[in-house]
C-alpha positions as CSV (number, residue, x, y, z in Angstrom):
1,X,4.9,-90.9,-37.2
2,X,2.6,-88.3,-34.8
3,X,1.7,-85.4,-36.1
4,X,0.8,-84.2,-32.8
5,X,2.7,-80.8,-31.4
6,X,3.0,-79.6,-28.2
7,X,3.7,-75.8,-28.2
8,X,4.4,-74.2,-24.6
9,X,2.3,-71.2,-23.9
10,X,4.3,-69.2,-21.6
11,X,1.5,-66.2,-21.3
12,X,-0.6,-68.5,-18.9
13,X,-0.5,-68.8,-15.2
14,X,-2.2,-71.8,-13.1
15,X,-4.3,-70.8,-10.1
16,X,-6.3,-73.4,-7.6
17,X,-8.7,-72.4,-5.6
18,X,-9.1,-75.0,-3.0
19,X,-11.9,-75.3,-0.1
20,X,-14.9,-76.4,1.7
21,X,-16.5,-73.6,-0.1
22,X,-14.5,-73.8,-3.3
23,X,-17.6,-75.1,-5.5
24,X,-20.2,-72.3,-4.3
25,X,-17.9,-69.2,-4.3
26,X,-16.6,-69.8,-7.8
27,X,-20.0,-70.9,-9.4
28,X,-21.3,-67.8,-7.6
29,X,-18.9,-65.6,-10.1
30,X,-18.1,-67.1,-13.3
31,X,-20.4,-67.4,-16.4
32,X,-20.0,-71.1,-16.9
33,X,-21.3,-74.0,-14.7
34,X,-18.6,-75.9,-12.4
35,X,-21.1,-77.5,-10.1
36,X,-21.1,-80.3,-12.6
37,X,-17.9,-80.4,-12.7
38,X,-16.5,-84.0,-12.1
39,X,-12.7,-84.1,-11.6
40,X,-10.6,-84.0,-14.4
41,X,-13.4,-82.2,-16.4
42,X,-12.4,-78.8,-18.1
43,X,-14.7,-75.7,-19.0
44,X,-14.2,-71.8,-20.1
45,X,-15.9,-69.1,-18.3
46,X,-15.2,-65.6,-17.5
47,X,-15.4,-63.2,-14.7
48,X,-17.2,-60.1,-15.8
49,X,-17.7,-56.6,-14.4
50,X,-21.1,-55.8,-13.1
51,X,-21.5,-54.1,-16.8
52,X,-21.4,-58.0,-18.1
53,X,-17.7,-56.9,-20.2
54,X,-15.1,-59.4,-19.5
55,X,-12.7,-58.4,-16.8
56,X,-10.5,-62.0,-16.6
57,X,-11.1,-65.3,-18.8
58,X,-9.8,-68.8,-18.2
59,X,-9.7,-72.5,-18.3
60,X,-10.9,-74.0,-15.5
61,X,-10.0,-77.3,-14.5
62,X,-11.9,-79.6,-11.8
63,X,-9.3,-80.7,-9.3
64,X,-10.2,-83.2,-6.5
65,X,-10.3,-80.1,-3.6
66,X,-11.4,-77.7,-5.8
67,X,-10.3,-76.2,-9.4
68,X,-7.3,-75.2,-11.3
69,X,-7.7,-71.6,-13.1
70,X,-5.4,-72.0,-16.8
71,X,-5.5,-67.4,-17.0
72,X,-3.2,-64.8,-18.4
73,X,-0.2,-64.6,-16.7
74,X,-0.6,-60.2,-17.1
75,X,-3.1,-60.6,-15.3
76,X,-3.1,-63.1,-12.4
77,X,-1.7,-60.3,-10.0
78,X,-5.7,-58.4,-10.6
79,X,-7.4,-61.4,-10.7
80,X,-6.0,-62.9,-6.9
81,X,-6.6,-59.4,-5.9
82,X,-10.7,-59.3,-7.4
83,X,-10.8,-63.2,-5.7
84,X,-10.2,-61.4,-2.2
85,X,-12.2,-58.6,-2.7
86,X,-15.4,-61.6,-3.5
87,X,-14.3,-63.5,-0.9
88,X,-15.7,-62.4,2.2
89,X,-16.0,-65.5,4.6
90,X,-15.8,-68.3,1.7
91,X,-13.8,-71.0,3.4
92,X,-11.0,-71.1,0.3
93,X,-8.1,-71.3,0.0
94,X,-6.3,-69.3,-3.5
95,X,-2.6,-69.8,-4.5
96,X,-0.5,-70.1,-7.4
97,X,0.6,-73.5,-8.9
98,X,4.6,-74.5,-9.0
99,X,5.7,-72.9,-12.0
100,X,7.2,-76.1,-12.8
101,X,3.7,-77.2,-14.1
102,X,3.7,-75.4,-17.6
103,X,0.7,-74.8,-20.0
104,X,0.7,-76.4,-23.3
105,X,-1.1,-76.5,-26.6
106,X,-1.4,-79.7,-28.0
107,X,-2.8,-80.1,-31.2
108,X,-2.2,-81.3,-35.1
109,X,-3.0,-85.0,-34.7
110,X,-6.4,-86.9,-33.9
111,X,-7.7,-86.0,-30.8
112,X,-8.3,-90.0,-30.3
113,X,-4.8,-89.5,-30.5
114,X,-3.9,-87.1,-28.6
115,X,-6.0,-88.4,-25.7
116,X,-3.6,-91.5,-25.6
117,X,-0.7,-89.4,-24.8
118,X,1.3,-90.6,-21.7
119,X,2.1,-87.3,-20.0
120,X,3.1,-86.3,-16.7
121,X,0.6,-84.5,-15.5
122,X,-3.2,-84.5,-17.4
123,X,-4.1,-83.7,-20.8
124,X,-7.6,-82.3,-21.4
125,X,-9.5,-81.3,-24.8
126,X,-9.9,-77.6,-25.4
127,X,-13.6,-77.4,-24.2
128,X,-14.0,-74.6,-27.0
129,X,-13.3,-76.5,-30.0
130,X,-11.9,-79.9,-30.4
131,X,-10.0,-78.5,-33.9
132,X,-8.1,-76.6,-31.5
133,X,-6.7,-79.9,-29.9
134,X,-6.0,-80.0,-26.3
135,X,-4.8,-78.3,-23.1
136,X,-1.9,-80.0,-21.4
137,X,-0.5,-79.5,-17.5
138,X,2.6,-80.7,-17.3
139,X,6.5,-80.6,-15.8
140,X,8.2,-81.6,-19.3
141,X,7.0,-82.8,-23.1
142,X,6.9,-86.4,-23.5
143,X,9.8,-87.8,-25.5
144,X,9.3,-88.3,-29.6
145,X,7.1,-84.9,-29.6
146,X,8.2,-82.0,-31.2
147,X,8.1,-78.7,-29.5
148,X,6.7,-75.4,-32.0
149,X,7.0,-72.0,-31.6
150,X,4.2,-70.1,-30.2
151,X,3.3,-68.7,-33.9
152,X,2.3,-72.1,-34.6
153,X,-0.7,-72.3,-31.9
154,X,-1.6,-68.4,-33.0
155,X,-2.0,-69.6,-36.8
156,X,-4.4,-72.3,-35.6
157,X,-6.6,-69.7,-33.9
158,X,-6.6,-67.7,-36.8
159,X,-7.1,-70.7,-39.3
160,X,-10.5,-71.2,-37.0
161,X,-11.4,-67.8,-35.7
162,X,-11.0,-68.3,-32.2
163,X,-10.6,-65.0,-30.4
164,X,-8.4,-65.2,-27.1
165,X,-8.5,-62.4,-24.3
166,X,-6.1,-60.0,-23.7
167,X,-4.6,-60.9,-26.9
168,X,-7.2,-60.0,-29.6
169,X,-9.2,-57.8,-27.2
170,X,-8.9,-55.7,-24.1
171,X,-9.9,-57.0,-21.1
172,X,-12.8,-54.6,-18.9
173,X,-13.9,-53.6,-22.7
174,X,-15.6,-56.3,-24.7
175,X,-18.6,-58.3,-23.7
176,X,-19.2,-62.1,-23.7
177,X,-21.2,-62.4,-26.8
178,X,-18.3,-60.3,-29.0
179,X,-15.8,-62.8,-28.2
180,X,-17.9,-65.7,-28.8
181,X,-18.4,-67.0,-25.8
182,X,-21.7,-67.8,-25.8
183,X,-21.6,-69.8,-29.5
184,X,-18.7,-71.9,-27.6
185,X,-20.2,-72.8,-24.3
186,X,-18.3,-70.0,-22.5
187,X,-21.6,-69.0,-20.9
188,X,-24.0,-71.0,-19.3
189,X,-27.7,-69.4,-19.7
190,X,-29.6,-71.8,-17.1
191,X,-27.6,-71.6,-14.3
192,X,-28.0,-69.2,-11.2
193,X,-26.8,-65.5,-11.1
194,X,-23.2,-64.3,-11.6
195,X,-21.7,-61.4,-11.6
196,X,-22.9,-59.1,-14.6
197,X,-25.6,-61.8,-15.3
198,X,-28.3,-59.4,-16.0
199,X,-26.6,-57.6,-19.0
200,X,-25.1,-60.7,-21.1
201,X,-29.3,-62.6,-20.3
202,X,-30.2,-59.2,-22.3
203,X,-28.2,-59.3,-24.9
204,X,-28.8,-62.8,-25.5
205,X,-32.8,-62.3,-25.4
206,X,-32.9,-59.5,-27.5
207,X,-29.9,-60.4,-29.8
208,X,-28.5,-57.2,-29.4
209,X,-24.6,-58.1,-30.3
210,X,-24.2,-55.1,-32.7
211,X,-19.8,-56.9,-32.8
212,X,-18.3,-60.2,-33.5
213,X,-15.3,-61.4,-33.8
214,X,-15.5,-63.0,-37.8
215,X,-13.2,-65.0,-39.9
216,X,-11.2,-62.9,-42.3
217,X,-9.3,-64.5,-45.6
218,X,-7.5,-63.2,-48.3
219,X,-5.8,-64.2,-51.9
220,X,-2.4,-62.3,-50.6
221,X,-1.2,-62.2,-46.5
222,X,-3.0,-60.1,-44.4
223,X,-2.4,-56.4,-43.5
224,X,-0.4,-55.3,-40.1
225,X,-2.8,-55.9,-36.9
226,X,-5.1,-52.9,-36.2
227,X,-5.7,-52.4,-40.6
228,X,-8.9,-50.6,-40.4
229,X,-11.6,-52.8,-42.5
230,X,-13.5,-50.7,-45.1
231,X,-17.1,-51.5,-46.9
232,X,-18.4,-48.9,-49.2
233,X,-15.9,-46.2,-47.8
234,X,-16.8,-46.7,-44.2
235,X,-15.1,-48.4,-41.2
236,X,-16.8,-51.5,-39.7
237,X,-14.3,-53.3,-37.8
238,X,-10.0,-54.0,-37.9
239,X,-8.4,-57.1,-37.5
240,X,-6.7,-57.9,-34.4
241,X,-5.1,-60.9,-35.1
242,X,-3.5,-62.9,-38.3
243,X,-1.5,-65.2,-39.9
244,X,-0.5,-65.0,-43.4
245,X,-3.8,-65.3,-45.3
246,X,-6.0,-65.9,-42.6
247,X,-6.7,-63.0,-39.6
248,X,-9.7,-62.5,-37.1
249,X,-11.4,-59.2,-37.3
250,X,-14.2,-57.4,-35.0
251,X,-16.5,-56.0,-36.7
252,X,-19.7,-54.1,-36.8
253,X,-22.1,-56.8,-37.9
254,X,-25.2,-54.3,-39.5
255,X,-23.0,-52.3,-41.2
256,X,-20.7,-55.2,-42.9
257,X,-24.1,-57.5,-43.6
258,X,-25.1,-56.2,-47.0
259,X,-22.1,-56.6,-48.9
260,X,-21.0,-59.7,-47.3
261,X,-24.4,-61.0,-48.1
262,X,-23.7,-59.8,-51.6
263,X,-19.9,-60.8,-51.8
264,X,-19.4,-57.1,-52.7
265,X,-15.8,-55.4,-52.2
266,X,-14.1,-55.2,-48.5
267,X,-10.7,-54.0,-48.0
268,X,-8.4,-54.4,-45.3
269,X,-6.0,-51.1,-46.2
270,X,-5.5,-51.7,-49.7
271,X,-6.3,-55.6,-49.4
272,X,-8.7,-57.3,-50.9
273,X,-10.3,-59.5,-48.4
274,X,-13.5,-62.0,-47.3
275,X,-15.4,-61.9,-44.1
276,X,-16.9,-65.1,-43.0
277,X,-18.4,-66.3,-39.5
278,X,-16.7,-69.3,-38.5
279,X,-18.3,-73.2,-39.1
280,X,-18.8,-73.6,-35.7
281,X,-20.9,-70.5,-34.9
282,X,-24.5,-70.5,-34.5
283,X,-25.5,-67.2,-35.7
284,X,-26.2,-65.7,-38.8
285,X,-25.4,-62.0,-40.6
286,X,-28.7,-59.4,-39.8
287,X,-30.7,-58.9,-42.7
């Protein structure tokens, strides 16, 4: 029997952008690379504001005329607006998908397995982290697969620390490197210049990302979203997302170093918890 699920995440919109120009105007804006793109392929990127914060993030899928945008549904209506506003005399064409194509999760078996799934529509692995299973564009779940509730997908997240936008943070306030996006190939650093290029090159030279989002676990279930996290009587972070015993937290790296580093006492309210950065991350606490 599959363990596979597919949980439908109804917060997501699907956007092509189609055109002669396609290619060129989008590579032009977004932190990740689509020029080498081949079809079917599937990346993460971001649009930022000239400040390098991230104003929109998104899937982006390689489409045969041009690409398919997986984004926040709240905030598709800004985003076709910000695509006119860059568009100038780019020969493309924007416009929303049938909203009889649905976004799914699909994750909790092999993803040997999951790639073998007949679906109607195409099935892609998350390009963040293959724990996180796949994305999947389809009209309607293939028969013998359950269906979960949305809770499901967010307890995965949490289980692996993988922040998502608009959800865990405010978009137009947090830069690339606090949610990660440049330990999960969310930002490509050879490629040409993008909007807000010039900040995120910065802080990646000088390694000046003072917040991260960090793995947070606990012996009991987590405090309410927005718990203030405390190290020797001082704020350096809250968590913004959890599930049961696991949550994701930002925090202020230099100030919550030490007494990781020394698995001394951090509370989350009145709960006892540990901070951890997540396996797949690349960087280390600041000593």
């Amino acid at each position: 029997m599959t363990h596979t699920k597919f949980c439908e995440l109804k917060d997501r919109i699907l956007i092509n952008i189609n055109g002669p120009d396609a290619v060129v105007f989008l590579h032009g804006l977004v932190t990740c690379d689509v020029e080498n793109l081949n079809t079917g392929d599937i990346t993460f990127g971001a649009l930022l504001s000239p400040q390098g914060k991230i104003l929109f993030d998104f899937f982006i899928i390689k489409s045969v005329d041009g690409f398919m945008l997986d984004i926040d549904k709240s905030m598709s209506d800004d985003f076709l607006h910000k695509l006119k506003f860059y568009k100038l005399r780019a020969d493309i064409e924007v416009s929303q998908v049938s909203e009889k194509t649905k976004v799914f999760a699909v994750f909790g078996g092999e993803i040997e397995e999951i790639k073998t799934i007949e679906v109607d529509g195409i099935c892609v692995p998350d390009p963040r982290l293959n724990k996180l299973g796949s994305r999947a564009y389809i009209n309607r779940v293939p028969a013998d697969f359950s269906v979960v509730e949305h809770s499901e997908y967010v307890a995965l997240r949490n289980l692996h620390g993988m922040p998502s936008g608009g959800t865990d943070f405010i978009f137009g306030d947090t830069f690339p490197h606090e949610a990660l996006m440049d330990q999960f190939g969310g930002v490509d650093f050879k490629k040409g210049c993008y909007i807000g290029q010039e900040v995120v090159s910065r802080m990646q030279h000088r390694g000046t990302a003072r917040k991260r989002f960090i793995s947070a676990i606990s012996q009991a279930n987590m405090p309410d979203i927005g718990t203030e996290i405390v190290v020797k009587g001082k704020t350096v972070g809250k968590i913004v997302s959890k599930s049961d015993k696991n949550a994701i937290a930002l925090i202020r790296m230099d100030k919550a170093a030490s007494t990781v580093l020394d698995d001394g006492s951090i509370l989350a309210g009145s709960t006892a918890i540990k901070l951890h950065i997540q396996e797949w991350a690349k960087f280390n606490w600041p000593t």
